[in-house]
Every structure is written in structure tokens, then in C-alpha cells.
N, C-alpha and C positions, 0 to 999 in steps of 0.2 A: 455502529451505534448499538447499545446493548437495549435490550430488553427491557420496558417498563415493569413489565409481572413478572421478570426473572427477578430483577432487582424485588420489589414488592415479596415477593416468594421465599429469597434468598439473601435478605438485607444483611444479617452478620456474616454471611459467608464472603458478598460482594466485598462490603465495606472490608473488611481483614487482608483480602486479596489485595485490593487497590492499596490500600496504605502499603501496603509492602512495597511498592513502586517508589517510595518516597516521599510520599505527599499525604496531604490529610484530607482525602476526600469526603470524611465525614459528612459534613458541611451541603456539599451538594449533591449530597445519593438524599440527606434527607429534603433536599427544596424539591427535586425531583419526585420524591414522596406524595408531600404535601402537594405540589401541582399536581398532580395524579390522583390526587384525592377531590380534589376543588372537579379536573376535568369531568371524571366518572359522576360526582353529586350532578352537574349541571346536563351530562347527560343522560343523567335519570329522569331528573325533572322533563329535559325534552322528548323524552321518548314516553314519559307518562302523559303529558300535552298530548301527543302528536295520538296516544291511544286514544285517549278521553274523543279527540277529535273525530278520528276512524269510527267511537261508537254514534257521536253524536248526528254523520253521515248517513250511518246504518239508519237511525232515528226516522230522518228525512226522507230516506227513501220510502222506508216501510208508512209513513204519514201519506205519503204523494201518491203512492199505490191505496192509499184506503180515502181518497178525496180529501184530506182533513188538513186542506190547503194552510190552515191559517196559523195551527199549532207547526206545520213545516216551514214556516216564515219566522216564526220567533225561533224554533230551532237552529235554524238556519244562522240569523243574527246573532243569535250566543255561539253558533262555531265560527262564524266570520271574526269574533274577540281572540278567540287562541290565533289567531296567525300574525298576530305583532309579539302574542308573548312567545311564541315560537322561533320568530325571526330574530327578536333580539337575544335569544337566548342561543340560538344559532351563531351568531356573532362573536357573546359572548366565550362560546365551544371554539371558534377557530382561533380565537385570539387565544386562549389558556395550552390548547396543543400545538401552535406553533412556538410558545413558551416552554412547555414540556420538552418538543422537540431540540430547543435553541441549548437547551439546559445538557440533555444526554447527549447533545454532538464535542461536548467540550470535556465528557468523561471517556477515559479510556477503555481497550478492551480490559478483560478480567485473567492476569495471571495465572498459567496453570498452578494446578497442585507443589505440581514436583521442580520448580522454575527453580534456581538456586536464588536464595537472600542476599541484596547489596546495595551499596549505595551507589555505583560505578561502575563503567568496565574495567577497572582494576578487580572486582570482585566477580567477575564473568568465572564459568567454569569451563578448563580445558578438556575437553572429549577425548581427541586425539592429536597426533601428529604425522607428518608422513616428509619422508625425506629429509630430514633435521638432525641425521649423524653427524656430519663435517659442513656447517654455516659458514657460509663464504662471509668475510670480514673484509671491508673497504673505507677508507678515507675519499672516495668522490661520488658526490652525491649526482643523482640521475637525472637533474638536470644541468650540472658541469658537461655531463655525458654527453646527454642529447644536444647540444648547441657545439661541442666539439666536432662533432661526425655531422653538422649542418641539418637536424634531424626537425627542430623542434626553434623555431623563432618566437622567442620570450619577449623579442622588444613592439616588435610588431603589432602584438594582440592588443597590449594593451592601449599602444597610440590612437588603434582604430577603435578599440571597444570598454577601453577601461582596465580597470586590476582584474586580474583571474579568470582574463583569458588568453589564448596562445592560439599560433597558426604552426601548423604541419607543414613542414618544405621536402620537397622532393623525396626522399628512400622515408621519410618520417611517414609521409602522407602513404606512400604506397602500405607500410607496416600497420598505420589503421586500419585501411580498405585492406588487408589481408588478414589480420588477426578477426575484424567482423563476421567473414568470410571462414574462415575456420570454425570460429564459434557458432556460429549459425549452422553449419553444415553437420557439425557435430549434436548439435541439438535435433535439426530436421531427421536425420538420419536413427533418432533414437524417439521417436515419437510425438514429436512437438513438431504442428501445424507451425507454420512461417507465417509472420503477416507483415506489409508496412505501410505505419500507421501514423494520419492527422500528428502533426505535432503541437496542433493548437483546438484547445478542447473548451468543450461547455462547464458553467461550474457547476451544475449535475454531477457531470465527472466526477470531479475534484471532489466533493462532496461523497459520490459514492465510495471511493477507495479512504476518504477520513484523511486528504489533504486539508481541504475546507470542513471548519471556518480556524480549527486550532493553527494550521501553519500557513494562515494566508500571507505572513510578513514577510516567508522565504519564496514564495509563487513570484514569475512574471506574470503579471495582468498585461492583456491586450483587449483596451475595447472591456469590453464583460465577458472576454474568455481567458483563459491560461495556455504558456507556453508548459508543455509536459516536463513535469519534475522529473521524470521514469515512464517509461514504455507500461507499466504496472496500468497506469490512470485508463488509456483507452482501451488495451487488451482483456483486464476485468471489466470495463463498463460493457461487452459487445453485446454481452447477455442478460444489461441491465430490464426489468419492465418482463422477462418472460420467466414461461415454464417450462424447462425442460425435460424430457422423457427420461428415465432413470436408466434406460440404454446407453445414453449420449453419453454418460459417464463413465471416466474422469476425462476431463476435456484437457489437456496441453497446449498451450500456447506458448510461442517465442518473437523478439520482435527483435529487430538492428535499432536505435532511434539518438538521434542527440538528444540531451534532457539538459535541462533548464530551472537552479536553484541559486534565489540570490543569499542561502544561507547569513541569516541575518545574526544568526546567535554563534557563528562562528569567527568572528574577527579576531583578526591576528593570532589565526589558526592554520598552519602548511601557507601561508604567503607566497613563496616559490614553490615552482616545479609543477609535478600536472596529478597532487591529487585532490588537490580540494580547487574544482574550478566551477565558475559561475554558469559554464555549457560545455556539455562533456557527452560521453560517447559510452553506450550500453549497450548490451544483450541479454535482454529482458529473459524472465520463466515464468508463465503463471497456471498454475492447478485449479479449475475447477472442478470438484469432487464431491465423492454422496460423504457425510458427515462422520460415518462411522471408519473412513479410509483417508482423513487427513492428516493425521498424527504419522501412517505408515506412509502415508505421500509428503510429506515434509522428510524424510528420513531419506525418500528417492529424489526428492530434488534437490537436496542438499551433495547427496554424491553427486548429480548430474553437473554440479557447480565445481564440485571436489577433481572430476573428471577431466575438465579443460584448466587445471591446474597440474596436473601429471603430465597430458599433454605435452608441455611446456616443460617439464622436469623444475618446476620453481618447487623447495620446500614451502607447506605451508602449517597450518594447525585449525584446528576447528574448534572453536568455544559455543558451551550454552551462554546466552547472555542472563543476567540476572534482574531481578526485579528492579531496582533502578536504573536499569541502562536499554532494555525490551523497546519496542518502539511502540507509539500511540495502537496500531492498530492489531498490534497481533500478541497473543495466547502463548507461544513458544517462537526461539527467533534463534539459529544457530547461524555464527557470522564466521566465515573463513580469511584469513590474517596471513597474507602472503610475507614472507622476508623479506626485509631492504637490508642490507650490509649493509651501507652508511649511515643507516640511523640504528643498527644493531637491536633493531627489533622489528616485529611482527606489525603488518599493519592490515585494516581490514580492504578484503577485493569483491567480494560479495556478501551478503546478508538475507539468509533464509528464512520464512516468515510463513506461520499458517496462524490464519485472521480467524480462523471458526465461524460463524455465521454475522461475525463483527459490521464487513464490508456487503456483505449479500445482504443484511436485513435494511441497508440503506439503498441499495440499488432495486430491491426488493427480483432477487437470481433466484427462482424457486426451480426444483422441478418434483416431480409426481412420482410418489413410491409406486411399486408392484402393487400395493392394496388402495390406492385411488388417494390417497393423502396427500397434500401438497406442502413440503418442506424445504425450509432454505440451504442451499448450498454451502459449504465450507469454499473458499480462496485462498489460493498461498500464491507466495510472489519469491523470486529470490532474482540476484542478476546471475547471469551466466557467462561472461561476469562484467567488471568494470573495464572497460579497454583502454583510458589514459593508464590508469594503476596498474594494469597488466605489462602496456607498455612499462610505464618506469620500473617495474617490477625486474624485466628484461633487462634494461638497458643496469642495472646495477650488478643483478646473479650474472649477466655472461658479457660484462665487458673486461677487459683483459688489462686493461692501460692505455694500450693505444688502440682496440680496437673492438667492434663487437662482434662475439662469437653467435653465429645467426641460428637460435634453435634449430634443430633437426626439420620440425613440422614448415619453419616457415622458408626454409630453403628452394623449395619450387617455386615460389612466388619471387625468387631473383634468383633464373636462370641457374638452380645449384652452384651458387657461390657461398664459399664459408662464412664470409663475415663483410661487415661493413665498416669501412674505413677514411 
């Protein structure tokens, strides 16, 4: 959530910014305004009451101590009058800033400066490339693959559980539980605490990371909680409510978790195969850090992402994303687009994201400068990475025709055997 007095402070900068997303937020940076105006009048007024009352106590007292019993009873009864104009004016305050509130959870973060201009991720900008001399080109898509070598049962999921999902059979199942396992270990090993974490959270949560109220359509609701969209929701909530010491910083976090999105705005979007599915399989990244070192920790977690993709020797490429393609919650967002040969293009396996104080000013993540100050934290999230898409990834760059050629990395986890057939 952004800032009331950032926005107030910085109205044509805001507003300029956000339109550049695509939208014409005009509209509702100024309701925001005007509720911000009405909130602040009403709490002058009560905080001018609440003075007036404070003097008229003082009054009392000083009466009571000089005997003059009878002017401290009419005193008294004219301050007993201000505490219904108090209380409903009270009333009035919770109702206008949870309206203020209702208003900026539905506006987005604020575009950086230097974000590139677009309508779409066809206008994303490419960063770089890695390994994309000679793009293996194929006619069989990765999920013909996976159900030929008995990897991945497509009929299955759906019987039990509906469209877009799938069950893992045998050598499939062990390659998730081992690619988890590599990426975690790879991440532990470079700085990032491991945790595993509730997959059913409060909508605090949800709220805090800016899933709720904008994409409550795509959330599993259970009860009054959520099933986790992304390991992101409880990993940045763990330090929701506190202050942390400016030592603790930069805190890493990584998580293994299935996630859970009924993506409602994507119909009849990748219908087969395993990247767009309704419960899926992550390894999470998330940066909590001091403010002035998130821009250069988005640049580290982005390789970290970049890194379990060499791994694997898959080509991929890395793009800035541009102002209408950026996601609800974050400032700058660099997505990595691994190869598929059968669809002869790039597609995304992770997405890197520093939120700026976006996610922290709602979870209220503070912690305390060297000079006694207490300031909100910067969040970044990215996956490390997707593990169906990494899977299908695989299963297209190294199958052969009739068989798949078993990366290098993931060959101790079957006995050093080449391939799987």
C-alpha cells in the first residue's frame, strides 16, 4: 500500500507514474485525496475536543483543591457534554480511514523512474541472454514427452480434481522431489535460511503481501483463510507487526511449498501440459532489506534465480518488464523466460520483484536505524524457480526422440544413469 502523504506530497509525480501502467488512475489518487482531507478535518476537530476537555479537567482539579465545590460540578457537567461529541466523532474517524484504507489497497505500487514504457509483455525489455547460440528446435511438446516415458498422468488429475491439475507417477515424481532438493540446496548453501511453511494462511497475510482484496478472485478461500498462492505470502509475513535491529539486515529467505491459484483471468490460456496449473510446485526467494540496498538486492536475486537455470544448462533470457505488464506490488520486476523448442519461444520460469516499502508499510516490517529512527523495510520476492516449468523445460531441451537425456546435476538421484526411457 502506498503512502497517503507520499501520494499528498507527490500527486503529479504519483499519478504520471501509475498511468504509465495503463490505466487511468487519476480518478482514484484524487478520492484518496479528498478522503484524506475529510479524515485529517475530523481529526482535528477531535483532537481539538479532546484538548478543550484535558483543559477543562485541569479546571476541576484546580476548583476541588481551592473548596469551590460548586463551580467544579458545573465544570464538570460541561466536560461530561464533549464525550458523545467525542465518541461520535470517533466513530465517524474509523469509518473514513478504513475507507481511505479500502481506497489505497486497490491502487498499485509506483513505477520506477527508469521502468521501460508498454502496454504488454511484448514491449518488456531484454537485459540479456545466456546460452541461446544454437536453440534446439522440436515438434513434440513436453507434455507428449512426459506421458510417453510414464512421467506425468494428465488423465488422472483432472478425474480427481478438475482441469489443471496433474499427478506425478513414478521417475516423474522422484524428478520433483529431486529438482526441490537441488534448488533448495543451492539456495541454503548461498545464504538463504530454509523454512517449511503453513500452506494455509490468514487474510492478514494475504493482505500484507497485496494478494488481498485486488486478486481475491484468483485465491483458494478455505473457511476465512487462503490456500498460499506462493511461499512469498508467509515467508514476508514472519516479520509482519515488528521492529527489527538494523544488524539483522538483509534477511534471506527460501521455502519448497505447493501454491495454489485458481487464476481466473486466464482461461483458455496453456490448457495442457504443466505451466499454467491450478496447484503447483515452487521455490520461493524472499529479501528483507535496509531500503537503500534493494535495487542492488534485486540485481542478487535475480542471478540467484539466473543460477539454478545454468545449472541445468537450459538457455534462457532475462527481461525488464515494462509499465503495463510490472505486477500489483512491485517498483521494478526482472522475469526470466526459459526455452521451450516446441513452441519456439521463451517463456517465463521466474519473476523477480523489489516491492520498496509497498508490502512492509501494510504488514507494518519496521526496523531501527543506527540513529534511533524507525523505518520500513524494503521486500523482494522472486521463485528460485518454478519446478513444473523447469520440469517441462527439461523434458523438451533434453529429450532426444525417444528418450530423455538426464541433466548432468540430476543424475545421482538415479543411480548415474543417462537418461530415462
Amino acid at each position: 500500500m502506498l503512502d497517503v502523504n507520499y501520494i499528498e506530497d507527490n500527486f503529479e509525480y504519483v499519478e504520471k507514474q501509475l498511468n504509465k501502467r495503463g490505466g487511468n488512475f487519476s480518478q482514484q489518487l484524487n478520492k484518496v485525496i479528498e478522503k484524506n482531507k475529510i479524515r485529517k478535518s475530523i481529526l482535528l476537530k477531535v483532537e481539538s475536543l479532546k484538548s478543550e476537555k484535558n483543559n477543562l479537567s485541569k479546571q476541576i482539579g484546580e476548583l476541588m483543591r481551592n473548596k469551590n465545590l460548586d463551580e467544579a460540578e458545573k465544570i464538570k457537567i460541561q466536560s461530561l457534554s464533549f464525550d458523545s461529541k467525542i465518541t461520535e466523532l470517533d466513530e465517524k474517524l474509523k469509518e473514513v480511514s478504513k475507507a481511505l484504507i479500502n481506497l489505497l489497497q486497490f491502487i498499485p505500487n509506483v513505477p520506477n523512474e527508469n521502468m521501460p514504457i508498454g502496454k504488454d509483455d511484448s514491449d518488456n525489455y531484454v537485459v540479456r541472454t545466456w546460452n541461446n547460440g544454437d536453440l534446439k528446435k522440436s515438434n513434440i511438446p513436453h507434455w507428449d514427452i512426459a506421458s510417453k516415458l510414464g512421467l506425468v498422468d494428465f488423465e488422472s488429475g483432472p478425474k480427481i480434481s478438475g482441469s489443471r491439475f496433474l499427478i506425478y507417477t513414478g521417475k516423474g515424481s522422484k524428478i520433483v522431489r529431486a529438482l526441490a532438493d537441488i534448488l533448495l540446496t543451492r539456495h541454503t548453501n548461498n545464504g538463504y535460511k530454509e523454512f517449511f511453511i503453513p500452506l494455509i494462511v490468514n487474510a492478514e497475510a494475504m493482505y500484507g503481501t497485496g494478494q488481498l482484496p485486488k486478486f481475491a478472485e484468483d485465491a483458494y478461500q478455505v473457511g476465512e483463510q487462503y490456500l498460499i498462492p506462493t511461499a512469498e505470502v508467509p515467508l514476508t509475513n514472519l516479520h509482519a507487526n515488528e521492529i527489527l535491529e538494523k544488524t539483522q539486515l538483509p534477511l534471506n529467505y527460501t521455502a519448497f511449498s505447493q501454491c495454489f491459484r485458481q487464476e481466473a483471468g486466464s482461461a483458455g490460456r496453456d490448457t495442457k501440459g504443466m505451466i499454467r496449473l491450478h496447484q503447483f510446485n515452487k521455490v520461493e526467494m524472499v529479501k528483507i532489506v535496509e531500503p537503500s540496498y534493494s535495487m542492488e538486492e534485486l540485481e542478487n536475486l535475480t542471478k540467484d534465480a539466473e543460477a539454478i537455470l545454468q545449472m541445468f544448462n537450459l538457455p534462457y533470457r532475462v527481461v525488464e518488464l515494462c509499465t503495463g505488464d510490472v505486477g500489483f506490488s512491485a517498483t521494478k520486476t526482472y522475469d526470466l523466460e526459459v526455452w521451450f523448442p516446441e513452441q519456439n519461444k521463451y517463456r517465463e520460469i521466474s519473476s523477480c520483484s523489489n516491492c520498496g516499502d509497498f508490502q512492509a508499510r501494510n504488514m507494518m516490517t519496521r526496523f531501527k536505524d543506527f540513529d534511533g529512527k524507525v523505518k520500513l523495510v524494503h521486500t523482494l520476492n522472486g521463485s528460485g524457480v518454478a519446478i513444473d516449468r523447469l520440469f517441462a523445460a527439461i523434458l523438451e531441451n533434453y529429450f532426444d526422440g525417444e528418450k530423455l537425456i538426464l541433466p548432468e546435476i540430476l543424475k545421482s538421484y538415479f543411480n548415474n544413469e543417462e537418461f530415462i526411457k
